[in-house]
SERO-4910 file (N, C-alpha, C, O; in steps of 0.05 Angstrom, whole numbers):
BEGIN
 pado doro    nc1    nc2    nc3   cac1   cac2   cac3    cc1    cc2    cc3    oc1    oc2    oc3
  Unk    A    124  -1194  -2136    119  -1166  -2134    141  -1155  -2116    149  -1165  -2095
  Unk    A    150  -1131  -2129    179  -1118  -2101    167  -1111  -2087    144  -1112  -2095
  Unk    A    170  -1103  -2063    174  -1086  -2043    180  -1068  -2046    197  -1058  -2060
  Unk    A    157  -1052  -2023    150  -1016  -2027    167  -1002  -2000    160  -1007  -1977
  Unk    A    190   -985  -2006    207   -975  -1988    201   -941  -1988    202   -924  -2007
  Unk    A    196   -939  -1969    189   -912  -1960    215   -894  -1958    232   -896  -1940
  Unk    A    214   -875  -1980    232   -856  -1989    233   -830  -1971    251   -815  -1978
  Unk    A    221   -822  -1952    221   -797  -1947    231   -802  -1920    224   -821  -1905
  Unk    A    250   -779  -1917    261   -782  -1880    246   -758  -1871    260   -738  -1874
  Unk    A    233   -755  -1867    205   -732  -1852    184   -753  -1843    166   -765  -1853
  Unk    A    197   -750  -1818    176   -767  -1802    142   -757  -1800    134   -734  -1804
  Unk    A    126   -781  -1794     97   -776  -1802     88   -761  -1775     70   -743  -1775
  Unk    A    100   -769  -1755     96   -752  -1729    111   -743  -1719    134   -750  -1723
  Unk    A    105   -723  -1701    125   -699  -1694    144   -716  -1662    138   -732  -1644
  Unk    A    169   -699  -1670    185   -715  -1653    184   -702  -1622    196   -681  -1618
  Unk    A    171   -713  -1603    162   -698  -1570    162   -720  -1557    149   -741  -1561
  Unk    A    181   -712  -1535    183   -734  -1508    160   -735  -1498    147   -714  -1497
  Unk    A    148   -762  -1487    134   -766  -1475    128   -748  -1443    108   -739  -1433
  Unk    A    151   -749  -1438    146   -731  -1412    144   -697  -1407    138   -685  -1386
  Unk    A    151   -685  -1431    148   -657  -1437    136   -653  -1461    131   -669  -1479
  Unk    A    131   -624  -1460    116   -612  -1484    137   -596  -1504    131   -579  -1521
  Unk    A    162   -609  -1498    183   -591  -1513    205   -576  -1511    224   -591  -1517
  Unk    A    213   -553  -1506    239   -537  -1500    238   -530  -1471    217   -520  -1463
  Unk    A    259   -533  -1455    264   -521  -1430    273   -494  -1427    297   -490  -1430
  Unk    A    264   -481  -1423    271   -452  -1415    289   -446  -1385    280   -446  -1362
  Unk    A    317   -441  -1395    340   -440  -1363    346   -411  -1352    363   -396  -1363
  Unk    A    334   -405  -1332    339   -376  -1323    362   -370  -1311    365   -386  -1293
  Unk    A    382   -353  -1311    408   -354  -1302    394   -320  -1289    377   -303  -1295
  Unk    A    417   -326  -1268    417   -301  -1245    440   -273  -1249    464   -278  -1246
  Unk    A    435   -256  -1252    449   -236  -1259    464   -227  -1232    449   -220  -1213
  Unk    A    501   -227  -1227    516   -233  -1204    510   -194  -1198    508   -186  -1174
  Unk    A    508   -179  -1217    497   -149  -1207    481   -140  -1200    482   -118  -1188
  Unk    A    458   -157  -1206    431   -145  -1189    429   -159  -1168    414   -149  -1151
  Unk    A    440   -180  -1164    447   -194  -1128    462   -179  -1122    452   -171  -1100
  Unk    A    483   -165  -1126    506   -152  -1105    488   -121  -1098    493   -110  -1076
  Unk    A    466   -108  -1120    453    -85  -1109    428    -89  -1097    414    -71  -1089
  Unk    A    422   -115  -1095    396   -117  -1075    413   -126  -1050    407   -120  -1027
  Unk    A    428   -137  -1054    444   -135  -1022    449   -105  -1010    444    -96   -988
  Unk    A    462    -94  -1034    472    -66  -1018    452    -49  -1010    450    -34   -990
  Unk    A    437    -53  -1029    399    -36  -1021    386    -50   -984    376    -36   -966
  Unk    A    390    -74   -984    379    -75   -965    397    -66   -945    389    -47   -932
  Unk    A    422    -76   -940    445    -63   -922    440    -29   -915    448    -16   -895
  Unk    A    429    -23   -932    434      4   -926    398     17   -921    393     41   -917
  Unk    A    388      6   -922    361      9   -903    371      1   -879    373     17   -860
  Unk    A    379    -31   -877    379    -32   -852    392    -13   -832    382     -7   -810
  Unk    A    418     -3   -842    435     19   -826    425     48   -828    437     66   -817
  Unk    A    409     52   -840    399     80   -841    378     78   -815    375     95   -797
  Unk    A    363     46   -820    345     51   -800    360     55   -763    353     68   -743
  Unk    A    383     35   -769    393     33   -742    407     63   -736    410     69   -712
  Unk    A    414     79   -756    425    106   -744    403    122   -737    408    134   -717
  Unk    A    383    126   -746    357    137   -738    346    132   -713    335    150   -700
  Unk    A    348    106   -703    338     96   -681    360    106   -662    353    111   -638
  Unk    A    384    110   -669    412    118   -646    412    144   -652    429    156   -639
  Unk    A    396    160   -671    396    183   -665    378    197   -641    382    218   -628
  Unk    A    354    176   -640    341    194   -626    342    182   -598    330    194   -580
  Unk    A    356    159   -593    365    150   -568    390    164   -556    396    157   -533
  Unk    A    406    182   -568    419    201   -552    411    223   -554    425    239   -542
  Unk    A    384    237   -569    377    259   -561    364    260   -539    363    280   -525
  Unk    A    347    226   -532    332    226   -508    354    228   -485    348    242   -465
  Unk    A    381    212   -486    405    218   -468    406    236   -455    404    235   -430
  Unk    A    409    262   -475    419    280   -479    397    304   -464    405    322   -449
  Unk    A    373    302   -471    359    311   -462    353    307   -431    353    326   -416
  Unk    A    349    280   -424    354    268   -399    378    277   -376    375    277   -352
  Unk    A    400    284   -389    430    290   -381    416    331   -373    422    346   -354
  Unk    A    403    335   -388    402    370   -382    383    374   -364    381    395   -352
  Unk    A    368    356   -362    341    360   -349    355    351   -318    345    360   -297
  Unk    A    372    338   -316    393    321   -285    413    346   -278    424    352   -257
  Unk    A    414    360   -302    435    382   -287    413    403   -281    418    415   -259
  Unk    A    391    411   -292    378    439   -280    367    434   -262    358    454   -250
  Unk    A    361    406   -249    349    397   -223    372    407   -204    367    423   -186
  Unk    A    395    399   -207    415    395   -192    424    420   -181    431    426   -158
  Unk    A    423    438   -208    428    471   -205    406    474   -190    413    480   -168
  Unk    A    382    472   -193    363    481   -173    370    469   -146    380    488   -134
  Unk    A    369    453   -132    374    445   -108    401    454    -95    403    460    -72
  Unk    A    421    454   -113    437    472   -102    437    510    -89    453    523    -75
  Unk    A    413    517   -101    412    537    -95    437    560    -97    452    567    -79
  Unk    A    434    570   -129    455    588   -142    470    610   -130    493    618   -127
  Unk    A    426    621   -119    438    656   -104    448    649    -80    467    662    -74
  Unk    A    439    627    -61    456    618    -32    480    612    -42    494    630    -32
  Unk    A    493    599    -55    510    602    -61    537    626    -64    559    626    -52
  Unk    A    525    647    -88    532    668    -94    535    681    -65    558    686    -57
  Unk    A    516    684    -51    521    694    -18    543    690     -2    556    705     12
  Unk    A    545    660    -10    576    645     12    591    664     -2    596    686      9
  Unk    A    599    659    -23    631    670    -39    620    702    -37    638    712    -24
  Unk    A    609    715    -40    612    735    -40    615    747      0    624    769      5
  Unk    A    609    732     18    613    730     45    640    717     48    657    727     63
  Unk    A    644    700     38    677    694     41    697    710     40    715    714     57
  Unk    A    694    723     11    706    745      7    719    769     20    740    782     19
  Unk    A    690    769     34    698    796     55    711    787     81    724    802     95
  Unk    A    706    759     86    719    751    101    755    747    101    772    750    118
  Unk    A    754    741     83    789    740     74    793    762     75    808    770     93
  Unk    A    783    781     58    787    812     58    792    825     74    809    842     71
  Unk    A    777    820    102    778    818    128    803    814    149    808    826    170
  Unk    A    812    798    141    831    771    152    856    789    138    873    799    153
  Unk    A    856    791    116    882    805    105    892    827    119    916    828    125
  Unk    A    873    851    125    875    873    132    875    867    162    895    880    170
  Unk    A    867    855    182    876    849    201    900    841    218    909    847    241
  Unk    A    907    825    197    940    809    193    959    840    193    974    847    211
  Unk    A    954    852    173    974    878    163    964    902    178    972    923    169
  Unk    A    952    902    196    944    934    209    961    924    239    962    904    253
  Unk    A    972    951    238    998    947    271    984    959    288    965    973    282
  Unk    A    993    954    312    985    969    340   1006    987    340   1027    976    346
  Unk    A   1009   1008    336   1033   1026    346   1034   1038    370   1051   1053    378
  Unk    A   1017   1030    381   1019   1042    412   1031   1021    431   1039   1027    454
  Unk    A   1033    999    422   1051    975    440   1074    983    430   1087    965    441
  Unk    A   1097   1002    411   1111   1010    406   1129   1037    434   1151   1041    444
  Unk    A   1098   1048    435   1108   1081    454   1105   1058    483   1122   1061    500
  Unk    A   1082   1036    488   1089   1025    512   1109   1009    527   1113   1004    551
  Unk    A   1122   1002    504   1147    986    504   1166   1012    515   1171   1018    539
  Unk    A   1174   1021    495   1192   1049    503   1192   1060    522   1212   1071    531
  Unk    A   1166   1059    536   1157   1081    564   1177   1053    581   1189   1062    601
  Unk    A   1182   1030    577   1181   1012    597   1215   1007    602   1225   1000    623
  Unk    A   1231   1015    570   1254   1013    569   1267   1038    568   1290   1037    559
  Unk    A   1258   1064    576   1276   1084    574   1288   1093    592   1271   1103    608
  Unk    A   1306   1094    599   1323   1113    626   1317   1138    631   1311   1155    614
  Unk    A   1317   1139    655   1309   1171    665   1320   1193    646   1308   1210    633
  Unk    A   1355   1188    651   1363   1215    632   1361   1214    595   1370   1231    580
  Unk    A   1350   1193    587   1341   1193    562   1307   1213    565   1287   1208    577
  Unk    A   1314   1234    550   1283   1242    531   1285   1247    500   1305   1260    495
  Unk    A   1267   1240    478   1262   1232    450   1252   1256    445   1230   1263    453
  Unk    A   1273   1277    426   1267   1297    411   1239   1287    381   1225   1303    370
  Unk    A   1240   1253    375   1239   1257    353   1229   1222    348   1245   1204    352
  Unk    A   1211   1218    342   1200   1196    329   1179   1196    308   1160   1210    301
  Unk    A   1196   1166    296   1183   1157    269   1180   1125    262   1192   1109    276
  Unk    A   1168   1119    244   1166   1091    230   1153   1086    216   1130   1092    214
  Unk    A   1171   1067    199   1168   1054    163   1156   1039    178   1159   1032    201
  Unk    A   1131   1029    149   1117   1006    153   1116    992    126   1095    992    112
  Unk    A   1145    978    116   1140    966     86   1139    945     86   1159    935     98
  Unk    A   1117    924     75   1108    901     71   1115    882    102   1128    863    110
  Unk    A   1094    903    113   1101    879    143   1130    892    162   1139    882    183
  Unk    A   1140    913    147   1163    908    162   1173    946    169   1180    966    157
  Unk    A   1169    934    202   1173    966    215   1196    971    222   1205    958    240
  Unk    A   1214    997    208   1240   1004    220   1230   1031    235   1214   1048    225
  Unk    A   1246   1031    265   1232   1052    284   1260   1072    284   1282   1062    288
  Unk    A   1256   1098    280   1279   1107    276   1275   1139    306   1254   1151    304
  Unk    A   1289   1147    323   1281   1159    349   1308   1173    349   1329   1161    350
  Unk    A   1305   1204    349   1327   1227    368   1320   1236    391   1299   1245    401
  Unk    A   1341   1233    399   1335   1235    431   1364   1254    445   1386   1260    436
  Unk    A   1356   1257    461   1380   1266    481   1381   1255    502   1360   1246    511
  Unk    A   1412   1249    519   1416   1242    544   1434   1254    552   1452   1266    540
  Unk    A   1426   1247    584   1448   1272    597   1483   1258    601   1504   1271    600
  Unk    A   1481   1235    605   1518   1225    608   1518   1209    596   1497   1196    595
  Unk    A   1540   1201    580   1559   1177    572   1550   1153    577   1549   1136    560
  Unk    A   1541   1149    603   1547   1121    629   1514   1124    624   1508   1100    624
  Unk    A   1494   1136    620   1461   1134    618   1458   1122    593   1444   1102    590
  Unk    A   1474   1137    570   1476   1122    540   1478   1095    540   1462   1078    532
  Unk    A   1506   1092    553   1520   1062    552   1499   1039    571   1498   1015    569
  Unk    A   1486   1054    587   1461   1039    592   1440   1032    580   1429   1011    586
  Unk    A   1432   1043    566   1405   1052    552   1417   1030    528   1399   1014    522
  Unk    A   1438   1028    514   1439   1021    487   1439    979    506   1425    961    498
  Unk    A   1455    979    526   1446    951    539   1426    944    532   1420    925    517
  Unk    A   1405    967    547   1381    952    549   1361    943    526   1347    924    524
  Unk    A   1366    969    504   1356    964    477   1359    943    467   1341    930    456
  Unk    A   1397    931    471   1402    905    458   1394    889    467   1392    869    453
  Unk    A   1388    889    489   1382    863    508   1345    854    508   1332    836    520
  Unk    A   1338    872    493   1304    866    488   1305    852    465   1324    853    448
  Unk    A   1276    833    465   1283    816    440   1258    830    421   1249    817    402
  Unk    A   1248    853    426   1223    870    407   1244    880    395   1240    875    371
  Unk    A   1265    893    396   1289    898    378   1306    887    365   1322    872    375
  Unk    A   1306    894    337   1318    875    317   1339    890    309   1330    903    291
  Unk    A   1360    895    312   1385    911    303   1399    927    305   1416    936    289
  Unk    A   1392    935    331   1389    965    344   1414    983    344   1432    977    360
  Unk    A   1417   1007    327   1438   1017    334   1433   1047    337   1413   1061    331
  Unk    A   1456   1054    347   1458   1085    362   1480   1093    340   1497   1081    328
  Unk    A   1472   1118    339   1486   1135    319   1487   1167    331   1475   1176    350
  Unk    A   1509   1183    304   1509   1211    300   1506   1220    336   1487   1232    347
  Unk    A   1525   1212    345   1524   1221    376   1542   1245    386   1564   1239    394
  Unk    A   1536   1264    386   1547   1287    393   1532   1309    422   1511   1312    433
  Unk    A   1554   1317    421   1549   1332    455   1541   1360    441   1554   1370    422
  Unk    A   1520   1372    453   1509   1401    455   1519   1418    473   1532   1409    492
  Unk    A   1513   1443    471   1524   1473    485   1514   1462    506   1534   1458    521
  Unk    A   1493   1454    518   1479   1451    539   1496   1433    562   1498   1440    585
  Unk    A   1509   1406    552   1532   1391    562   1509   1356    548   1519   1333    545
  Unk    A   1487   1363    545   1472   1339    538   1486   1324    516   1498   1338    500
  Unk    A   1487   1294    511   1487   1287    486   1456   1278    460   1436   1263    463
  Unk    A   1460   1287    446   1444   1281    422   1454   1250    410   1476   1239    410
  Unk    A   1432   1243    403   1431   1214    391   1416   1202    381   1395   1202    393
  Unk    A   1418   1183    349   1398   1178    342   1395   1146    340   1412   1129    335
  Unk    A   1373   1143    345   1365   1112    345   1350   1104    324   1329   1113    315
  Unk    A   1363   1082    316   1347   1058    294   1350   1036    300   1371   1025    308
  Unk    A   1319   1023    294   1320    986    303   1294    976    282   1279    993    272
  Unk    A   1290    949    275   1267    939    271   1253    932    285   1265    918    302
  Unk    A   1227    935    289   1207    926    309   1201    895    296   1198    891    272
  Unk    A   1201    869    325   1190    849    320   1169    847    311   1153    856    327
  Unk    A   1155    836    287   1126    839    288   1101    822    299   1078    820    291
  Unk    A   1115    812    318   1090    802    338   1079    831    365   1059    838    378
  Unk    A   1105    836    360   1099    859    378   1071    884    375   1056    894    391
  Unk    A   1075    887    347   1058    912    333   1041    893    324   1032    904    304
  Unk    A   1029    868    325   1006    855    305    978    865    325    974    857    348
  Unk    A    967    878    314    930    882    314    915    866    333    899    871    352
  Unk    A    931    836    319    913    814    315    914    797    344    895    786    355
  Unk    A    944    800    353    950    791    372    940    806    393    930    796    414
  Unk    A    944    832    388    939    845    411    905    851    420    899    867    438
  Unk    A    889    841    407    863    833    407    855    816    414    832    817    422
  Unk    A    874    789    414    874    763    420    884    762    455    880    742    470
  Unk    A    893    777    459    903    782    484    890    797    506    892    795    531
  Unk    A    874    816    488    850    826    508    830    815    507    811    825    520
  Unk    A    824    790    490    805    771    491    803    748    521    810    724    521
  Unk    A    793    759    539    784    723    557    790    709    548    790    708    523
  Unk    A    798    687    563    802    652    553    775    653    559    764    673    570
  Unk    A    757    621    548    735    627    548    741    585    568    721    572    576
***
């Protein structure tokens, strides 16, 4: 009898590994939705951190205004305002003191330096920025009283330049003459001369 050979290649059972039930299913990762869940979270995180630094320099900030109106308070604005506006007058003070002359230590000086036959038809004086030119007509009776008189003028140190002019003789036999000098100005100062009638203390 031949032999019976099995004709069909279709296996009678189904072809499955013992250790699985069949096809593997392989999940692959999409490199774009990793790069925007990174950037999503990055950017929470920094939104949250500028939020949090926002309101930590408003508290600063707030802190910083509340240190200066203390400070303004204890300083005391209107005491303040008081000094400077008292200062003020004080300088103000001080200025006008400095620049106001004695002119009468001018006529006492003169009383001290004039010669008998000198008498002053005529006095005057500039006072520009501090600076007194004393300008005086006068008459004297001789030559030799003049030539004295202009000595002694030069020879004082309250006179700054002193000269004699326009000297001519009158009907009378007198001479006429006119005088100009600058006054020192320690001489004419206010300030000094207040300081001088002040006691040492």
């Amino acid at each position: 009898m031949e032999p019976k050979f099995q004709t069909s290649f279709i296996p009678k059972k189904p072809i499955v590994s013992s250790e699985g039930s069949g096809i593997k299913v392989v999940h692959s990762a999409n490199i774009f939705s990793v790069i925007a869940t990174v950037l999503f979270l990055v950017t929470v995180i920094l939104s949250g951190g500028i939020f949090v630094y926002k309101r930590v320099v408003l508290s600063q900030i707030n802190q910083a205004k509340k240190s200066i109106e203390d400070a303004r308070e204890a300083l005391e604005p209107e005491k303040i305002r008081e000094l400077i506006d008292a200062n003020s007058r004080i300088v103000s003070s001080k200025n006008l003191l400095d620049k106001h002359i004695a002119a009468s230590q001018i006529l006492l000086l003169l009383q001290d330096l004039t010669v008998k036959m000198m008498r002053f038809t005529d006095l005057s004086y500039k006072n520009i920025e501090n600076k007194v030119d004393l300008v005086i007509k006068g008459e004297i009776q001789t030559y030799n009283a003049l030539a004295q008189q202009e000595v002694v003028f030069k020879e004082n140190e309250f006179f700054k330049n002193p000269e004699f002019s326009n000297i001519t003789l009158t009907d009378n036999g007198s001479i006429k003459v006119d005088f100009v000098t600058t006054i020192d100005p320690s001489l004419i100062s206010y300030k000094k001369v207040m300081e001088s009638l002040t006691p040492d203390q």
